[in-house]
C-alpha positions in Angstrom: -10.7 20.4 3.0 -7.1 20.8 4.7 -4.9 18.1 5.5 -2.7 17.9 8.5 1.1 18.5 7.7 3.3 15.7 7.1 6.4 15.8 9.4 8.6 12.5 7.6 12.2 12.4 8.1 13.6 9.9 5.7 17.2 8.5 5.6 17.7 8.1 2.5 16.0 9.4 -1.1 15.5 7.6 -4.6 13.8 9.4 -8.3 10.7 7.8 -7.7 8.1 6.7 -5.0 7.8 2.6 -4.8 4.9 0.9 -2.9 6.9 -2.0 -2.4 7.9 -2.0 0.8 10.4 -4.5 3.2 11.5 -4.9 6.7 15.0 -4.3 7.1 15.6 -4.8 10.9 14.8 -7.8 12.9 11.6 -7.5 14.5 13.1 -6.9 18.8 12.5 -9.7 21.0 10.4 -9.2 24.5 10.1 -12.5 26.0 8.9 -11.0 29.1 5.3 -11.0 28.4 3.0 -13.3 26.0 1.0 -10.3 25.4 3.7 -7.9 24.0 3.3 -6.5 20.9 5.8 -8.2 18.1 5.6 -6.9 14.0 6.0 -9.4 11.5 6.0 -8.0 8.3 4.8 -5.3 6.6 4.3 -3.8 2.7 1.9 -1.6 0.8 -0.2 -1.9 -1.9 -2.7 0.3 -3.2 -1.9 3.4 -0.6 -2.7 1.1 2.3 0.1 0.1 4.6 -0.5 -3.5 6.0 1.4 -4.8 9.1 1.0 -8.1 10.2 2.2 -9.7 13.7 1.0 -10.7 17.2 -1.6 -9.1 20.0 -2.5 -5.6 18.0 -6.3 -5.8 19.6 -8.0 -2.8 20.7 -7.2 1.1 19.5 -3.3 0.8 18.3 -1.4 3.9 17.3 0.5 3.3 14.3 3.5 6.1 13.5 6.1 6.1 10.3 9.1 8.8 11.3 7.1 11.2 13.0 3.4 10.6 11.2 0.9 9.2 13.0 -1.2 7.1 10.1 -4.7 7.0 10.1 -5.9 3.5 11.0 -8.5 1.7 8.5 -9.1 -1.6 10.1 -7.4 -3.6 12.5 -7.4 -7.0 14.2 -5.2 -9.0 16.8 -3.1 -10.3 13.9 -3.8 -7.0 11.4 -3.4 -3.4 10.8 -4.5 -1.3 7.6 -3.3 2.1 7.4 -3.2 4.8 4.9 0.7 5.4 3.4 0.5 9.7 4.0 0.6 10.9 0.2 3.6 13.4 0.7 5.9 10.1 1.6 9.3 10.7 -0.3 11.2 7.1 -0.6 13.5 6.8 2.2 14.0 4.0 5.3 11.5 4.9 8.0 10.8 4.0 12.1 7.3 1.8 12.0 6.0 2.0 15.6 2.9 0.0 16.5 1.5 0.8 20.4 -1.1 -1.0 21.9 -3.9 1.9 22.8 -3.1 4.7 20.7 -1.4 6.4 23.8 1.6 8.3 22.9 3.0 7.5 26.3 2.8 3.3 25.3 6.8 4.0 24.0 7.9 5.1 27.2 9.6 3.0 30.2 7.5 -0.5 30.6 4.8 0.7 27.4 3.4 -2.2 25.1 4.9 -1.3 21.7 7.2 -2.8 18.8 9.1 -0.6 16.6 10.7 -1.7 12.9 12.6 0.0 10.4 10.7 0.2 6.9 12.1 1.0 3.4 10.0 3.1 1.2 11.9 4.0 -2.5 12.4 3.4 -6.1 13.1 0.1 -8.0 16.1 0.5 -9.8 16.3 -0.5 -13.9 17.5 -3.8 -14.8 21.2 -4.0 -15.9 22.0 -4.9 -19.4 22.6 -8.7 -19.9 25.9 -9.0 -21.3 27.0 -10.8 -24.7 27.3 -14.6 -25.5 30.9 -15.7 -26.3 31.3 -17.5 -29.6 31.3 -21.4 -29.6 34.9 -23.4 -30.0 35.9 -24.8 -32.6 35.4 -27.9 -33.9 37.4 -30.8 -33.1 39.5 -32.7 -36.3 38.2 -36.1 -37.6 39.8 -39.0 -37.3 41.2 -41.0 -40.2 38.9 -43.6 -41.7 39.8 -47.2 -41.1 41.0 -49.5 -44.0 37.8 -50.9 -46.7 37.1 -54.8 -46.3 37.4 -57.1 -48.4 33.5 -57.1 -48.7 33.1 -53.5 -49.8 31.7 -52.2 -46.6 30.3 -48.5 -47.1 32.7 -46.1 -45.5 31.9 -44.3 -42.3 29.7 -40.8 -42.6 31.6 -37.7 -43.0 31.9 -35.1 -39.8 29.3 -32.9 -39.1 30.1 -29.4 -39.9 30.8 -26.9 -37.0 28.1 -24.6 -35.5 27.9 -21.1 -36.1 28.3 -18.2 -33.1 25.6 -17.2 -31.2 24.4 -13.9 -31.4 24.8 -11.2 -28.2 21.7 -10.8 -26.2 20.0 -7.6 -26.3 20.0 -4.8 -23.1 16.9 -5.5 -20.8 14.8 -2.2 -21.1 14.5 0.0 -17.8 11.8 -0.5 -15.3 8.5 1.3 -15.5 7.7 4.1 -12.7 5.5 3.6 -9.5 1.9 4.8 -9.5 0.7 8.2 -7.4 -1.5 8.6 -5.2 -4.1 10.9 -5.9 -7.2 12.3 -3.4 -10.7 13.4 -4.7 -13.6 14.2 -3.1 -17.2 12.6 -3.3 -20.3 14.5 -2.1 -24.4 13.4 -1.6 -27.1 16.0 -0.8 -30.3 15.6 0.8 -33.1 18.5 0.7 -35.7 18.3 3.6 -38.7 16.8 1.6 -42.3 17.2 2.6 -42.9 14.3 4.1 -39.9 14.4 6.8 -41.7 14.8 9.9 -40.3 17.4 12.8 -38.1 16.0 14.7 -37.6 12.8 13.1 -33.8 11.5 12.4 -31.9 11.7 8.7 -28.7 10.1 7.9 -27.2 10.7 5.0 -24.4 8.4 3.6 -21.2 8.9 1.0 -19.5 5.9 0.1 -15.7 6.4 -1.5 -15.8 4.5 -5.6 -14.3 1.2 -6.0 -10.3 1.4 -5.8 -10.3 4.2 -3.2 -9.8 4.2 0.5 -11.5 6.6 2.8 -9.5 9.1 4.2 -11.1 11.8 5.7 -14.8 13.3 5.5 -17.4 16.2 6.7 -20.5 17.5 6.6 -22.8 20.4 6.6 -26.5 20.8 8.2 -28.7 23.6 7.3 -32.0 23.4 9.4 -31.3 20.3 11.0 -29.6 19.9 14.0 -26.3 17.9 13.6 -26.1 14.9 16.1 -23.3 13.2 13.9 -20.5 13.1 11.3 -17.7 10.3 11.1 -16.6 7.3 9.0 -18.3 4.2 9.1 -15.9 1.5 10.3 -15.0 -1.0 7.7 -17.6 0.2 5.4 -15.8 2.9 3.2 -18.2 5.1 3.6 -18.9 8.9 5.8 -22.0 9.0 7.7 -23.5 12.8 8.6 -27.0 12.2 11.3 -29.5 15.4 11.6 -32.5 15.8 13.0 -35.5 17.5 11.0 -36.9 21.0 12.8 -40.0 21.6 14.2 -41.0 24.5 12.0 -42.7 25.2 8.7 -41.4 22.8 6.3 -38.8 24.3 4.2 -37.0 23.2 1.3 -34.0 25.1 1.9 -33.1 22.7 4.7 -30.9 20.2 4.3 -27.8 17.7 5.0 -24.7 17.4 2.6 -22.1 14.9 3.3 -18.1 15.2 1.6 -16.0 12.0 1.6 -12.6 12.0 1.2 -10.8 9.7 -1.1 -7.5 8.1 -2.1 -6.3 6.4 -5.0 -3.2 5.4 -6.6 -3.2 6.3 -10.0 
């Protein structure tokens, strides 16, 4: 199943991709209307970009650079979207709209825009070594013995050795990948399916994946529906049985795609 080409324009490159990621521009200022759009904060984990902030609501259109993300869930206060798996690190232009429309960033549009760092950790520097401990100061002189035969005073304890140097701090390890695989359920027509009757047939992404795409294809039955299943994980393909001689060479088969960091 293709993918749609990545257009990213990052400003700057490191080795290896991070999913940490940080605002790095003050999030602009709109006073003008309590219901204007306003990010917060925003970092990834897992593939999935999440941005928090004010008054998302409805259908928003999420872009980084030039890539419109596809959106996984999304509330007033909360937007999941899928980091694009051909994201190099660099500093990117996060632009939240308010209906999806292109248009929302022109003159008067409902929008908030942010600058984004995607890239590599860099190793730890070594940790440098610990000077050796001063000396030692001298002992004073003992006072005169009494007349009683007083035990003198304890001797000076003796000095303490040099600390050894502290070893270099070993580099950090490397960023996970994102991978994609693709999970697929098929359903034969079965005797008992009467004609005209309607079959839905479900693929649900495994644990630690996020759906990202899906399809499906109807042999004998007439197609009514194929999309995603919001907030479930899962691709849902709808057909409806035919109304002639049952056959067993009808049936539904449903492909979700799915991505992982690995």
């Amino acid at each position: 199943m293709s993918r749609p080409a990545l257009r990213l324009s990052p400003l700057a490159a490191a080795c290896t991709l991070a999913l940490a990621t940080s605002l790095s521009s003050p999030t602009p200022v709109r006073a003008d209307s309590s219901h204007a759009i306003a990010i917060v904060e925003a970092h990834a984990e897992g593939g999935v970009l999440n941005i928090s902030g004010i008054n998302f609501g409805g259908r928003p259109r999420v872009t980084l650079g030039t890539a419109v993300l596809t959106v996984v869930s999304t509330t007033a206060t909360r937007i999941e979207a899928l980091v694009p798996a051909e994201a190099v690190p660099g500093s990117y232009l996060l632009t939240v709209a308010s209906s999806g429309r292109e248009d929302d960033r022109g003159q008067g549009g409902n929008y908030d825009e942010s600058w984004i760092t995607i890239g590599a950790v860099g190793a730890t520097g070594a940790t440098g070594a610990t000077g050796p401990a001063g000396p030692v100061g001298a002992t004073g002189a003992a006072g005169p013995t009494g007349a009683t035969g007083a035990t003198g005073a304890a001797g000076p304890a003796g000095p303490v050795g040099a600390t050894g140097a502290t070893g270099a701090t070993g580099p950090a390890g490397a960023g996970g990948t994102l991978r994609t695989s693709v999970a697929s359920t098929f359903r034969n027509r079965t005797a008992t399916d009467a004609p005209f009757a309607v079959v839905e047939v479900l693929q649900e992404c495994p644990a630690g994946s996020v759906l990202s795409g899906g399809s499906a294809n109807f042999q004998g039955f007439t197609p009514l529906l194929s999309s995603p299943i919001s907030g479930a994980n899962t691709w849902s393909a709808v057909g409806r049985v035919p109304d002639n001689a049952f056959s067993p060479s009808d049936y539904i088969q449903v492909f979700a795609v799915c991505l992982r960091l690995q």
